[in-house]
C-alpha positions in Angstrom: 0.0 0.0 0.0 2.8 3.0 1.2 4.1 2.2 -2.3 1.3 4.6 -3.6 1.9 7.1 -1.0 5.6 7.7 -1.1 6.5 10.5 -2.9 3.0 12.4 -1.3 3.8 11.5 1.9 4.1 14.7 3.6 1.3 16.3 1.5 -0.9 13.9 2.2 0.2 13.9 6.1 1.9 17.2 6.9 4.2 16.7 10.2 2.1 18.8 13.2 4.8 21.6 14.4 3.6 20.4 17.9 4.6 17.0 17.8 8.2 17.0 18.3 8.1 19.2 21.1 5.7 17.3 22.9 7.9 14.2 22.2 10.6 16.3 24.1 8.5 17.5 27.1 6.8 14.4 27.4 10.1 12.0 28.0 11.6 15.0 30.1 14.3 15.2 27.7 13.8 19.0 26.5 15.7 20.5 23.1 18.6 21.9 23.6 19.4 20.0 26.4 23.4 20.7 27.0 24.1 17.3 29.2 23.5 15.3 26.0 21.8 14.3 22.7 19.0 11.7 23.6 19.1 8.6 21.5 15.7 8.2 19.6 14.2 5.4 17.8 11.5 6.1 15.4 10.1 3.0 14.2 8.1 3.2 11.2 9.8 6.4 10.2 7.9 6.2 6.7 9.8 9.3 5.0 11.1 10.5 8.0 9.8 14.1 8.7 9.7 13.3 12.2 13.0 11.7 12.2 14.3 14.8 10.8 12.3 16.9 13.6 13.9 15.2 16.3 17.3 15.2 14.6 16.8 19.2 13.9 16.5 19.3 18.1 19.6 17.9 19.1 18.6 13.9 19.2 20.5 11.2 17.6 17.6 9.4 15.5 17.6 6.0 14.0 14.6 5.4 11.7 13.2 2.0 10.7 10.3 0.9 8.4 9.6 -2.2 6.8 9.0 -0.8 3.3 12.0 0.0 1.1 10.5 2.6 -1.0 9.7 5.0 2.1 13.3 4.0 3.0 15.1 5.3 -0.1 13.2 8.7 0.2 14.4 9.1 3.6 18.2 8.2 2.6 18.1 10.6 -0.1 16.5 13.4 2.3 19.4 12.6 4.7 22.1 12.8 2.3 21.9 16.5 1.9 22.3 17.4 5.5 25.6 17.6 7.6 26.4 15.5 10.5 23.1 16.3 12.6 21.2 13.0 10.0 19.1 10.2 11.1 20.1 6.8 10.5 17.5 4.7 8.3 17.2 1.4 8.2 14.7 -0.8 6.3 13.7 -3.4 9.1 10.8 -4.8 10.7 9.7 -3.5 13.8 9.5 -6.7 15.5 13.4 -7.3 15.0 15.0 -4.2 17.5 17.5 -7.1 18.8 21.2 -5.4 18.2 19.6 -1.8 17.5 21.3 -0.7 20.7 19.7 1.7 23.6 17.5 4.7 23.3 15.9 7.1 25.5 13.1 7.9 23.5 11.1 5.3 21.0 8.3 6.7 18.6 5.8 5.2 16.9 3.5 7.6 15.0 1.2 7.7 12.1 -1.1 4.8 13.1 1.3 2.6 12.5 1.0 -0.1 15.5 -2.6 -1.4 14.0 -0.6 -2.7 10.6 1.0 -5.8 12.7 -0.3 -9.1 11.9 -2.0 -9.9 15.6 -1.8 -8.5 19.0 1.0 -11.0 19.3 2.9 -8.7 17.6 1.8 -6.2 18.9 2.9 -7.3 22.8 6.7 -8.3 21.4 6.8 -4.6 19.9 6.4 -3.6 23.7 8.2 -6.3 24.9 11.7 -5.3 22.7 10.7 -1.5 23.5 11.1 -2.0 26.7 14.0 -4.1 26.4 15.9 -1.7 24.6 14.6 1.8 26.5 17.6 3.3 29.0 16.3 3.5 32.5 13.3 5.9 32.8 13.2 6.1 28.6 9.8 6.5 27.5 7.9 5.0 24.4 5.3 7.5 22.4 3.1 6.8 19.9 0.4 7.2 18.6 -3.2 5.5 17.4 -6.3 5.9 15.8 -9.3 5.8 18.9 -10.8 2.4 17.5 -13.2 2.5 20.6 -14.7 5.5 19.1 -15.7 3.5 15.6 -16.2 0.1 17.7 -19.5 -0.4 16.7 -19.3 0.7 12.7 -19.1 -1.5 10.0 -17.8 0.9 8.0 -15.9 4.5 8.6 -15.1 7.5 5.8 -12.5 9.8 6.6 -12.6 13.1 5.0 -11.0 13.5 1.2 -7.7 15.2 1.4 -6.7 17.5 -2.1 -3.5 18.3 -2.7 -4.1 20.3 -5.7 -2.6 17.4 -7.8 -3.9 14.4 -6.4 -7.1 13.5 -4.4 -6.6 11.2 -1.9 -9.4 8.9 -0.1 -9.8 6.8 2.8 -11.7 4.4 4.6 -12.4 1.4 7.2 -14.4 -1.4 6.5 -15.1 -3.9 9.3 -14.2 -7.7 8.6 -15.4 -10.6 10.2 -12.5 -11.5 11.9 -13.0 -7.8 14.3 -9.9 -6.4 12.0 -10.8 -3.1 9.7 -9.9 -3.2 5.8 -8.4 0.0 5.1 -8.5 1.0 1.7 -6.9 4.3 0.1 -7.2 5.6 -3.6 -5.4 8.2 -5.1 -7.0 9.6 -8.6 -4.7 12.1 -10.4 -6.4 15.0 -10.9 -5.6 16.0 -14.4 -5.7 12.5 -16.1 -8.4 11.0 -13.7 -6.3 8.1 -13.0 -6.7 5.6 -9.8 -5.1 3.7 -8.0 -5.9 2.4 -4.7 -4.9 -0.7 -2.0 -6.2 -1.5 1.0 -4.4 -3.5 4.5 -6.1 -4.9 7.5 -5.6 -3.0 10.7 -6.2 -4.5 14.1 -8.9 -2.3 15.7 -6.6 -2.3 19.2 -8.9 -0.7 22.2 -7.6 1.4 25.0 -8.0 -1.5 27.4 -5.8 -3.4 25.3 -3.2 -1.5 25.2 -2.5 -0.3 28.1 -2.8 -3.8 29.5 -0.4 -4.6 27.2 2.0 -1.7 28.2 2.0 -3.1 31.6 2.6 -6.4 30.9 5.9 -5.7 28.5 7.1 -3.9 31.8 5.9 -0.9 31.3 4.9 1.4 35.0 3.9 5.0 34.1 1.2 5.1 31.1 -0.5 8.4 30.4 -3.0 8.7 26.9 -3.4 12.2 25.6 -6.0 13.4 23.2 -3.6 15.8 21.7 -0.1 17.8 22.0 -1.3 19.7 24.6 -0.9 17.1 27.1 -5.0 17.5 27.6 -5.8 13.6 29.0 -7.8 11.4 26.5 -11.4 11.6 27.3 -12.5 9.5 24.3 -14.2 11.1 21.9 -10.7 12.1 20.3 -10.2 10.7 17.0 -6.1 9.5 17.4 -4.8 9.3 20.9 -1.3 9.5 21.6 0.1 7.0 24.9 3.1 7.7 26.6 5.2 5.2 28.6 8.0 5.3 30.9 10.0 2.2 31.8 
């Protein structure tokens, strides 16, 4: 599916100027801190804009994601900075065995939901955990599937990008998982193409059950990046978890 949304990436998904300094504030690791650079690990870095964020505020960054094309547009990005550039690596983010240690690991853009099972999902924590320095905190961020529980199916709204028209949407399947399904249709030639993935709808519940059982002791879930607590009727919540 991300092969189709590549090159748009950041059109389609513009970084939020909030986000990185949240990610600071939130692991109590502040820019410009002048003890040292925290070590982050952004897994499923897709083209990296948040990679290069955290890099841009003094962290050390390693970025992985499993698809190769997202991968190559990151490298290239990377190439024309100086000495301040992520790392990218195309791996799974299962596999964080020999990675090293991080103070910080992300995990934004939905991307938690696109493992196979909750199985997965629990040795994600599990390695995060294994790999976080004392006190390191993991931050990410989901879609509120409690809030679309009960739908069998779920449009997001069209995003335009002058060239490209970009569509969305959740349809539920019988196994509890949601199909999503994006198209894109070129605006001047009116061509589409489109893909779809199943998600893992993962509750709240879940989650932060699972957070506790990889090891995890301080979990807090915000319904945006001014650290306002979740209240549910947000539409993505971001978690954040101290070891």
């Amino acid at each position: 599916m991300y092969n189709l949304l590549a090159k748009q990436y950041s059109k389609l998904f513009p970084p939020d100027k909030n986000r990185c300094g949240f990610i600071l504030e939130e692991s109590g690791l502040k820019s410009g801190s002048e003890d040292r650079s925290p070590a982050v690990l952004d897994a499923g870095c897709a083209n990296g804009d948040l990679a290069f964020e955290l890099a841009d505020a003094g962290c050390m960054v390693t970025g992985i994601d499993l698809n190769a094309d997202m991968i190559k547009i990151a490298e290239k990005r990377a190439a024309s900075r100086g000495l301040d550039k992520p790392v990218f690596l195309c791996r799974s983010m299962t596999e964080l065995g020999g990675l090293g240690s991080y103070n910080i690991i992300t995990c934004f853009g939905n991307t938690l939901p696109h493992l196979p099972s909750e199985k997965m999902v629990g040795e994600f924590l599990r390695e995060s955990a294994a790999i976080l320095e004392k006190s390191g905190s993991l931050i990410f961020q989901i879609i509120n599937f409690d809030k679309i529980e009960n739908k069998e199916m779920f449009e997001f709204q069209d995003i335009n990008t002058d060239k490209q028209l970009f569509k969305r949407s959740y349809k539920r399947l019988q196994d509890g998982r949601f199909d999503f399904k994006v198209s894109l249709t070129d605006l001047q030639t009116g061509e589409q193409v489109s893909d779809s993935t199943p998600l893992l709808a993962l509750s709240k519940k879940a989650l932060t059950d699972m957070l506790e059982i990889a090891g995890f002791t301080t979990i807090n879930v915000y319904k945006d990046y001014s650290g306002e607590p979740a209240d549910g009727t947000e539409f993505a919540a971001i978690y954040s978890a101290k070891i």
